[in-house]
LOPAKOL-103705 format. One line per 3 residues: number of its first residue (from 0); their letters; for each residue x negated, y negated, z of C-alpha. Coordinates in Angstrom, 1 decimal. Each point is the difference from the previous one (the first is absolute). Example, Ala and Ser with C-alpha at 12.3 -4.5 7.8 and 13.67 -1.06 7.14 Angstrom:
2
0> AS> -12.3/4.5/7.8  -1.4/-3.4/-0.7
***
This chain:
494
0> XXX> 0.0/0.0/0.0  -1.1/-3.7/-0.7  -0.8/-2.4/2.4
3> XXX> 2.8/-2.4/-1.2  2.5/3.0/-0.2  -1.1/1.4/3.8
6> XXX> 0.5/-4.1/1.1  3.3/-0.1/-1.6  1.0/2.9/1.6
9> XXX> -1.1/-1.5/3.5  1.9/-3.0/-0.3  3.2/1.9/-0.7
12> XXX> 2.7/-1.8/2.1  1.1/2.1/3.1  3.7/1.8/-0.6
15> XXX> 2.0/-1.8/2.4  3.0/1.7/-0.9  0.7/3.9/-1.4
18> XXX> 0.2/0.5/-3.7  3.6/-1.1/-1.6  1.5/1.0/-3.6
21> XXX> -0.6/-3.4/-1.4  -4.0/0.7/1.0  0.4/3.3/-1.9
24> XXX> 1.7/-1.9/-3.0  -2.9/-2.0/0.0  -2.8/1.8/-0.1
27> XXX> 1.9/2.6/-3.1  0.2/-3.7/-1.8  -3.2/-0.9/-0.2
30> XXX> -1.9/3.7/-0.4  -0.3/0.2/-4.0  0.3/3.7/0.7
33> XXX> 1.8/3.0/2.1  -0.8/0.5/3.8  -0.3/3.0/1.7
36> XXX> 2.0/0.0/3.3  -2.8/0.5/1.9  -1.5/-2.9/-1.5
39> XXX> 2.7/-2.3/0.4  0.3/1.3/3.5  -3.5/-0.6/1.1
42> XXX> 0.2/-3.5/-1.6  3.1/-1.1/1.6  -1.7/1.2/3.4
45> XXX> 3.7/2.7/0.4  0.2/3.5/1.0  1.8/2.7/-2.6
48> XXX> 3.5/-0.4/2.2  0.0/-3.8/-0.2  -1.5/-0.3/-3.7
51> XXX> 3.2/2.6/-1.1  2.3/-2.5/1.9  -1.8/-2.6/-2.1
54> XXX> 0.6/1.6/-3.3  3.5/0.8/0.7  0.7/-3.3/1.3
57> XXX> -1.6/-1.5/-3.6  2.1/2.3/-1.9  3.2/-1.7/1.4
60> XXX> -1.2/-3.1/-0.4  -0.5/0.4/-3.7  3.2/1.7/-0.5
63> XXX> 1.4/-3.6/-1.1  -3.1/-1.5/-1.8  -1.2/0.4/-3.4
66> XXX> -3.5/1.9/1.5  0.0/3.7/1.3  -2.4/2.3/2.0
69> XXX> -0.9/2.5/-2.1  -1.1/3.2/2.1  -1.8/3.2/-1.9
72> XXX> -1.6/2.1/2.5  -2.2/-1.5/2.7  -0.3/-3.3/-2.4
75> XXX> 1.9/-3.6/0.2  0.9/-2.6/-2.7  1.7/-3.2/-0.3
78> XXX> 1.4/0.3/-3.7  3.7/-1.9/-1.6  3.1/1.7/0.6
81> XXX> 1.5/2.1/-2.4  3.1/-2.2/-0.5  -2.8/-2.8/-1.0
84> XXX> -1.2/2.4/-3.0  1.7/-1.7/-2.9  -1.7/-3.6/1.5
87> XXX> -3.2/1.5/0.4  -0.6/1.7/-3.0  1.3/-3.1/-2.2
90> XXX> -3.2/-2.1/1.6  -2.4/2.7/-1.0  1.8/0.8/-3.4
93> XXX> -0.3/3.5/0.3  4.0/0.7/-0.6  -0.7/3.5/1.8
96> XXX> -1.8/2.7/-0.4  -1.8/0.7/-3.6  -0.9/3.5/0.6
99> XXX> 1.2/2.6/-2.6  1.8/3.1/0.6  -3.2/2.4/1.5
102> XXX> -1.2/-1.9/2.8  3.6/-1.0/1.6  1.3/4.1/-0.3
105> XXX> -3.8/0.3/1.5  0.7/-2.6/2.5  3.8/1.4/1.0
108> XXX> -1.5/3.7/0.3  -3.0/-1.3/2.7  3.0/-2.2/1.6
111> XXX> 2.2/2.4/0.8  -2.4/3.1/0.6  -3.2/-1.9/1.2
114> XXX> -2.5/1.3/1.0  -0.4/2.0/-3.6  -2.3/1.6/-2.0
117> XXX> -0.6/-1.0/-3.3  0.6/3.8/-1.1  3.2/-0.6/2.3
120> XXX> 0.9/-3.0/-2.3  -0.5/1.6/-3.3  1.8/3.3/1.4
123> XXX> 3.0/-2.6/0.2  -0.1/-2.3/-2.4  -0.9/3.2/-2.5
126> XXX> -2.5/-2.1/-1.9  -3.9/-1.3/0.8  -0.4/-3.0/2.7
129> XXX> -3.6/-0.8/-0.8  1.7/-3.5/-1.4  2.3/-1.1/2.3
132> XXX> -2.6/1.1/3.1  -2.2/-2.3/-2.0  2.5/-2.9/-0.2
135> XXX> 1.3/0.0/3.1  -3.9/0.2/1.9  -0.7/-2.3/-2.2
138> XXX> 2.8/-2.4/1.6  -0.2/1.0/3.5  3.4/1.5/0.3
141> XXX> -1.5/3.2/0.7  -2.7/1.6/2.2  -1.9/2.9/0.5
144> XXX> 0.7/0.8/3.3  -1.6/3.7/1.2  -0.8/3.4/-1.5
147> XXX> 2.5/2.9/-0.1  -1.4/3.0/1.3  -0.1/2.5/-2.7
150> XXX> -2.2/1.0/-2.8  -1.8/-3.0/-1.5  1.0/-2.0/3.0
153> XXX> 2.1/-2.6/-2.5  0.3/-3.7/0.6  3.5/-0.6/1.4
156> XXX> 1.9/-3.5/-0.4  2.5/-2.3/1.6  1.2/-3.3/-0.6
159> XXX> -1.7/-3.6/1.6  0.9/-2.9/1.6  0.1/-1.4/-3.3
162> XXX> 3.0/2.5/-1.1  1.8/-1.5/2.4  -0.7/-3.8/-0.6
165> XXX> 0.6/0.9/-4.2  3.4/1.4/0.6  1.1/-2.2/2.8
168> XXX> 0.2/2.7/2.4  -0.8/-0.5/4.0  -0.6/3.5/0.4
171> XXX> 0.1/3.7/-1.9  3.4/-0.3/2.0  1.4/-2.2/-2.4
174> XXX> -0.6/2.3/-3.0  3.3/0.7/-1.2  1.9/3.5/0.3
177> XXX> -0.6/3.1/-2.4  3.4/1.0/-1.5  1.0/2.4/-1.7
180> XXX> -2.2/2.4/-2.2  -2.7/-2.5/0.9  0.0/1.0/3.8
183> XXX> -1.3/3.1/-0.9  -3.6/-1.8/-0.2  -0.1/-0.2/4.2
186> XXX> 0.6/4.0/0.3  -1.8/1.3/-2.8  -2.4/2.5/0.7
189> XXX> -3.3/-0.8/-1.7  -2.2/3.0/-1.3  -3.2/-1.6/-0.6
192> XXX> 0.3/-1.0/3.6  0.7/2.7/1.8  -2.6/1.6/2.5
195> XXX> -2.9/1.3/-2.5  2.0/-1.5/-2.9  -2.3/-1.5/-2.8
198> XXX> 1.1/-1.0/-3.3  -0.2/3.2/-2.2  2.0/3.1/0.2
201> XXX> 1.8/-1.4/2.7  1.0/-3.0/-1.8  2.1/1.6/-2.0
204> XXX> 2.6/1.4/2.1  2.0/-3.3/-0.8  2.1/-0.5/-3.0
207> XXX> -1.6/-3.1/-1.4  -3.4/1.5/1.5  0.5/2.8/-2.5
210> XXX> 0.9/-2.4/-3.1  -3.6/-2.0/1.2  -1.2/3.5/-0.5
213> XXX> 1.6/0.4/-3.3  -1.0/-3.0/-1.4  -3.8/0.9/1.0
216> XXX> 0.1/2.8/-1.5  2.0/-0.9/-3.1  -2.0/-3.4/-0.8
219> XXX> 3.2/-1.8/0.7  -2.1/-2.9/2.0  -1.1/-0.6/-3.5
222> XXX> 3.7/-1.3/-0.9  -0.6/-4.0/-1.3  3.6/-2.1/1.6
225> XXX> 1.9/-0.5/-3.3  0.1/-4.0/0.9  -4.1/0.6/-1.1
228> XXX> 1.1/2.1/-3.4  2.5/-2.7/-0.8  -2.3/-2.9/0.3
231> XXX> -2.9/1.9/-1.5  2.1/1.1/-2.7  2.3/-3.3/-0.6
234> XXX> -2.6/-3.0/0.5  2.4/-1.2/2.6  -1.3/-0.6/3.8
237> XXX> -0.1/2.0/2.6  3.2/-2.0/1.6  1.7/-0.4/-3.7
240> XXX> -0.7/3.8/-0.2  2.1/-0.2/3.7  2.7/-2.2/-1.2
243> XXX> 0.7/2.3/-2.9  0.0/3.7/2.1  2.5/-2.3/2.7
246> XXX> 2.2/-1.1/-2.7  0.7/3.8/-1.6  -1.9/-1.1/-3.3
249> XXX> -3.0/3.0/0.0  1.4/3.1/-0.2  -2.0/3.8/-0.7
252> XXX> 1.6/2.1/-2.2  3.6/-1.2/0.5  -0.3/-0.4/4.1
255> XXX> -0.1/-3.4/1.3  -3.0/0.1/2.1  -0.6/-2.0/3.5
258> XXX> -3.0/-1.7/1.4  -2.3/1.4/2.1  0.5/3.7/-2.3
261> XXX> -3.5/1.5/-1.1  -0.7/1.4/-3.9  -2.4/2.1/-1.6
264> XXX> -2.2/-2.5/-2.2  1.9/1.8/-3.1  3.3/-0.9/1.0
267> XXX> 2.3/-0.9/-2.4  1.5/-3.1/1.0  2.8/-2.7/-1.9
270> XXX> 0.1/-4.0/1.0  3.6/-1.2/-1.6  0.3/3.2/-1.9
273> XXX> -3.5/-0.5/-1.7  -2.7/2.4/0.0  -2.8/-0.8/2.4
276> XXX> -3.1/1.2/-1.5  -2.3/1.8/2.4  -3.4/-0.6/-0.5
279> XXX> -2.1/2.7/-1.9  -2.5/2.1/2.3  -3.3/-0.6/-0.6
282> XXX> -1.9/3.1/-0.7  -1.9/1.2/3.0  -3.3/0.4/0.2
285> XXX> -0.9/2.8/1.9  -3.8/-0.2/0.4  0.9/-3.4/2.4
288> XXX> 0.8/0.9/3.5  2.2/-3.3/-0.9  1.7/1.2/-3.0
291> XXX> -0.9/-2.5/-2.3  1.6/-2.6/1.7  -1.1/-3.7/-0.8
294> XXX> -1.9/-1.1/3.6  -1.5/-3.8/-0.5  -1.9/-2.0/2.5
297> XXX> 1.1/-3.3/0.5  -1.2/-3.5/1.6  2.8/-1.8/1.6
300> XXX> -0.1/-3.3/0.3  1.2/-2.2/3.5  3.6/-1.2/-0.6
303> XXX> 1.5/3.1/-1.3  2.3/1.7/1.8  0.0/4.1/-0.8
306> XXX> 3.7/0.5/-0.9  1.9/0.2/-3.1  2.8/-2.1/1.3
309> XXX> -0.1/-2.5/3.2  2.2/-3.2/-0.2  -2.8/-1.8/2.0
312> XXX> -3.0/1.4/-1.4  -1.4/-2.8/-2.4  -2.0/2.5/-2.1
315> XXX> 0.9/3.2/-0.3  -1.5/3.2/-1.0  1.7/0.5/-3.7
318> XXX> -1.1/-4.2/0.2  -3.4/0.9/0.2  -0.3/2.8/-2.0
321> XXX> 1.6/-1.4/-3.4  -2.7/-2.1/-1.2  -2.5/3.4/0.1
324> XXX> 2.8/2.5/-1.3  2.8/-1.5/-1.4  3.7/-0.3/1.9
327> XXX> 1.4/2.9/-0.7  -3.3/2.2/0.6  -0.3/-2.3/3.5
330> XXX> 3.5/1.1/1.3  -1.0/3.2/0.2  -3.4/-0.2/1.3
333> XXX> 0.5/1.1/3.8  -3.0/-0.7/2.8  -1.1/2.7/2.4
336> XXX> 0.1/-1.6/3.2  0.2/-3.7/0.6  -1.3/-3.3/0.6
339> XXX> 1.1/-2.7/1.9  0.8/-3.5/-1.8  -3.4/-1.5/1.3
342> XXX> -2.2/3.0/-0.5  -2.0/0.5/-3.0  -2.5/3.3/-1.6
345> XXX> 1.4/3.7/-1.5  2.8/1.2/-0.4  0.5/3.5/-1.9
348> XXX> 3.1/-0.4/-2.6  1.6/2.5/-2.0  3.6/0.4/-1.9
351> XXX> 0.1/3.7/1.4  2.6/-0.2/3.0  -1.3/3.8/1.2
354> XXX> -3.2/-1.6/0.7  0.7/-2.7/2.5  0.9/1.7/3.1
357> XXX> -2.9/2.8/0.0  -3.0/-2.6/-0.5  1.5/-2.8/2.5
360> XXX> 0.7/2.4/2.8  -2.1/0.1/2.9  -0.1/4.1/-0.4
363> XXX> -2.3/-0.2/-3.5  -2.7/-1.6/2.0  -0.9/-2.9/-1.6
366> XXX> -2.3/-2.6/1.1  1.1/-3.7/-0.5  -2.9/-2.3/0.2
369> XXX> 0.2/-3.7/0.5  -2.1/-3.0/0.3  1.5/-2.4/2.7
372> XXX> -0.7/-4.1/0.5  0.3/-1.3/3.7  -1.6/-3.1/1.5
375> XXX> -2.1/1.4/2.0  -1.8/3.3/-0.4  0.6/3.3/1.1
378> XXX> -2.3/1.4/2.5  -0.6/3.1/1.6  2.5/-0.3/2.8
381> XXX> 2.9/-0.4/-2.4  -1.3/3.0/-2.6  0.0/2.2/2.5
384> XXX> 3.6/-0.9/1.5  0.8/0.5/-3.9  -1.4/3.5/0.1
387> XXX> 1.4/0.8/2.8  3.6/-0.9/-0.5  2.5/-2.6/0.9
390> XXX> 3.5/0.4/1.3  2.7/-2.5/-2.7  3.4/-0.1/0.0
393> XXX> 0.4/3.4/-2.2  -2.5/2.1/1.6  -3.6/0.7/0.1
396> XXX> -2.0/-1.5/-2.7  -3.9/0.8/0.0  -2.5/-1.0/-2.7
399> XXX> -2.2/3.0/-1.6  -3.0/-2.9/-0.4  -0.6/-3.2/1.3
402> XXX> -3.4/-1.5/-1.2  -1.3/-3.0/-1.3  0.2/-1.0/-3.8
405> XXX> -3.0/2.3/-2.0  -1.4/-0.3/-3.3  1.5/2.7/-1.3
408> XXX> 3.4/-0.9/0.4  0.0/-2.0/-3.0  2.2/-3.3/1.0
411> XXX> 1.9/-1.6/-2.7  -2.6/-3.1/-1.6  1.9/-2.7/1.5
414> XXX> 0.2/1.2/3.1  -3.5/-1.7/1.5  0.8/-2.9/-2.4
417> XXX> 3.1/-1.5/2.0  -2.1/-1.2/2.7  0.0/2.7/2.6
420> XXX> -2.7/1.2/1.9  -0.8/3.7/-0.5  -0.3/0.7/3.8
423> XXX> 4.2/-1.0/-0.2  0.4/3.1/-2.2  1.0/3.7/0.9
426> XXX> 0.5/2.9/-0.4  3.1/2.4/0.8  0.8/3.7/-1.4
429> XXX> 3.8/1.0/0.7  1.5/3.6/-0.8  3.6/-1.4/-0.5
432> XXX> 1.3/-3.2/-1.1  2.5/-1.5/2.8  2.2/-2.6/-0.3
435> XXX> -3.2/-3.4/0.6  -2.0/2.7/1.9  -2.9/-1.8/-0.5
438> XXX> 1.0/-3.4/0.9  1.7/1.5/2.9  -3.2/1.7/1.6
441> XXX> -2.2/-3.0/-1.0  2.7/-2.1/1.5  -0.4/2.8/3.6
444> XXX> -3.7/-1.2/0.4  0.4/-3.6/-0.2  -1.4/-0.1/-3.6
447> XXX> 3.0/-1.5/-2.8  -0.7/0.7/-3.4  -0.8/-3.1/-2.7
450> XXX> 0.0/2.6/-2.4  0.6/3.6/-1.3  -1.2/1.6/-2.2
453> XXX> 0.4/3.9/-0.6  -3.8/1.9/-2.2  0.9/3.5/-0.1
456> XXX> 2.7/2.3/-0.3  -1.5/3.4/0.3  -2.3/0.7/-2.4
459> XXX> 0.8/-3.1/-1.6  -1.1/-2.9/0.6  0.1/-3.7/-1.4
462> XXX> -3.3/-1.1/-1.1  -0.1/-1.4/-3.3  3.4/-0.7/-0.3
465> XXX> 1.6/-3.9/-0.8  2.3/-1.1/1.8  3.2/0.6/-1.7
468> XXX> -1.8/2.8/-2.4  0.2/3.9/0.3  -1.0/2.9/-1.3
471> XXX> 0.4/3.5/-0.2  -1.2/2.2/2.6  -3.4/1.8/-1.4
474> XXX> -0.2/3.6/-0.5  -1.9/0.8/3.1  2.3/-2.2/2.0
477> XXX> 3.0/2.1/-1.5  -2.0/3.3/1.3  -0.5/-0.8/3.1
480> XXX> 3.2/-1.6/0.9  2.2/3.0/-1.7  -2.4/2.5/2.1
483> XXX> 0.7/-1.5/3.5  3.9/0.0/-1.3  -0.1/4.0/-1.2
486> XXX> -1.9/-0.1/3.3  3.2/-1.5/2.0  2.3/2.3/-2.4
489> XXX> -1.2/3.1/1.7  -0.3/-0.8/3.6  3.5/-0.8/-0.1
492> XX> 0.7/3.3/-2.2  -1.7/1.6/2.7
***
């Protein structure tokens, strides 16, 4: 402790009278974060029977205000009411929540059943949660909370404080009742976690556990949405090719089809009683690991945002990519993995959709490299709490290599020429790509990022690249990377 902070904390006034609600109410207000009871407690100088007659007597106080006391286990949190939603969100212009369909079923299944296994989620929910988990870590609605006991010892989840404060709820007592069919989700019995359950044979023993298995073994997971097959097919959008399934126009072979339905890539499929061409295969080469498939290395420049449609990204990704391939080519030109508005380097591109999900999960393996700008350098002290690991909002994040800036790292030429000092520069290897994971662990050890910029991909890497230029992978990059995914393949064949 400081001298100043262990002087303040002599002069503290002397309590001259026992701790009140409106002393509680204060001290919530001005903590930019939850409190633990125990904290509050000790800082409010009031044994656990008097704090709880605090808490309670805050609750009624509130009952007639626009502010509530959110409670979510041992934490406490000031937060507006729920009948002050409409108000609130209209300041902040969010209009309410702008999460798709995944994450929210996600989100209702760890609600209702928390805590849960993610096997316990999909065993539900019938289809993969890697996304939604993703999402809602991401947003601090969820939290991995303890292991269950059983083979693998999985991660199980529950909802946070910030659940609460999202949906305007004071506490998981407010969720509203299960009716119907829908009860059903409290009492079923879940095989993959039951004592020495484990995702596997024992995962099957539920209906839509055994159509998960099906579509394993069937390559159903391979199905493309049809709202993809009209767009690719149409040259409409992705939410034109939405507009048109909603309002009955696609139909496949006669049957009106409905969003969210899956397709073989060969599906036939009509828009307003015309044709939709599908795409003709290209011919497989089966001496590539990758099948042929067109794999370019690209140098994205700051100020594009890596989606095909955003209504507040100023560049997009079809944006950026017209001038090297054309607009139509562009559209269909789909990154591997992501970068954030501000950051610059590689990404991998490709029009194969099949490609996307093996190379940017975590389970292939790949190293992401990146060259990172703070204003003051990085010394030992912080590498090593970078090695180590560092607890954020979604979980563990730890960096395979922290190290100053080498030679051989090959910085894009105008790195040094913008005025920085090399000793402000770098270097960070990741093995998945989280949502600002690098800003948010740079952020952890006191060190912001000016600037961000990503030099390898695997066994690609940027050097030599423009900005704004690509170009195809090379031959032994294509090797290498379609051995670690055969690689991947069979482990999870095993």
């Amino acid at each position: 402790m400081s001298d100043e902070k262990r002087q303040a904390k002599v002069n503290l006034p002397e309590r001259t009278h026992p701790a009140t609600a409106a002393d509680l109410e204060a001290l919530l207000f001005v903590v930019d974060r939850p409190l633990t009871r125990k904290e509050a407690a000790k800082l409010l100088e009031a044994d656990r029977a008097a704090f709880d007659r605090l808490v309670t007597e805050l609750q009624k106080s509130l009952t007639s205000r626009g502010i509530t006391l959110l409670t979510h286990g041992d934490e406490l949190q000031l937060t507006s009411g729920p009948e002050q939603a409409r108000a609130v969100l209209a300041w902040i212009g969010t209009g309410g929540s702008d999460m798709t369909a995944a994450p929210l079923e996600t989100l209702t299944v760890i609600a209702y059943r928390q805590p849960v296994t993610k096997a316990g989620i999909e065993e539900i929910r019938g289809v993969d949660a890697d996304y939604g988990l993703r999402v809602l870590l991401e947003r601090g609605l969820i939290e991995e909370v303890d292991r269950l006991e059983t083979a693998g010892r999985p991660h199980r989840y529950a909802t946070t404080l910030e659940f609460l404060r999202k949906f305007g709820l004071s506490s998981l007592t407010d969720l509203p009742a299960l009716e119907g069919d829908a009860e059903s989700l409290l009492h079923l019995q879940l095989a993959s976690e039951a004592p020495g359950g484990r995702r596997g044979r024992g995962y099957e023993t539920t209906p839509k556990g055994q159509v998960r298995q099906l579509a394993k073994e069937h390559s159903l997971t391979d199905l493309i949405r049809v709202n993809v097959l009209v767009a690719e097919r149409s040259g409409l959008s992705r939410r034109g090719a939405d507009a048109a399934i909603a309002a009955q126009r696609v139909t496949s072979a006669g049957r009106k089809v409905e969003l969210g339905e899956r397709f073989e890539p060969s599906t036939p499929l009509e828009l307003d009683g015309q044709s939709l061409q599908a795409r003709s295969a290209t011919a497989v080469d089966t001496s590539d690991p990758l099948g042929g498939a067109e794999l370019l290395a690209w140098h994205k420049p700051w100020g594009v945002t890596t989606t095909h449609a955003d209504p507040h990204a100023e560049i997009t990704l079809p944006q950026a990519l017209t001038p090297l391939f054309g607009e139509e080519r562009a559209t269909r030109m789909l990154s591997i993995g992501r970068l954030d508005r501000e950051s610059e380097g590689l990404l991998l591109l490709t029009p194969e959709r099949r490609l996307v999900s093996p190379i940017a999960h975590p389970r292939a393996g790949l190293q992401r490299g990146y060259a990172v700008m703070c204003d003051q350098p990085l010394g030992h002290a912080e590498q090593t709490r970078l090695r180590a690991g560092i607890r954020l909002t979604d979980g563990w994040a730890r960096a395979l290599d922290a190290r100053d800036i080498r030679p051989e790292d090959q910085l894009p030429a105008d790195v040094l020429d913008d005025g920085s000092d090399p000793a402000q520069w770098s270097y960070i290897a990741l093995g998945e790509g989280r949502h600002h994971e690098v800003r948010r662990l740079y952020g952890a050890i006191s060190r912001p990022v000016r600037r961000l910029i990503r030099i390898s991909f695997g066994p690609v890497h940027l050097a030599g690249i423009q900005v704004g230029a690509s170009r195809p992978l090379e031959a032994d990059e294509r090797r290498e990377l379609g051995s670690i995914l055969l690689a991947v393949g069979s482990r999870a064949a095993g």
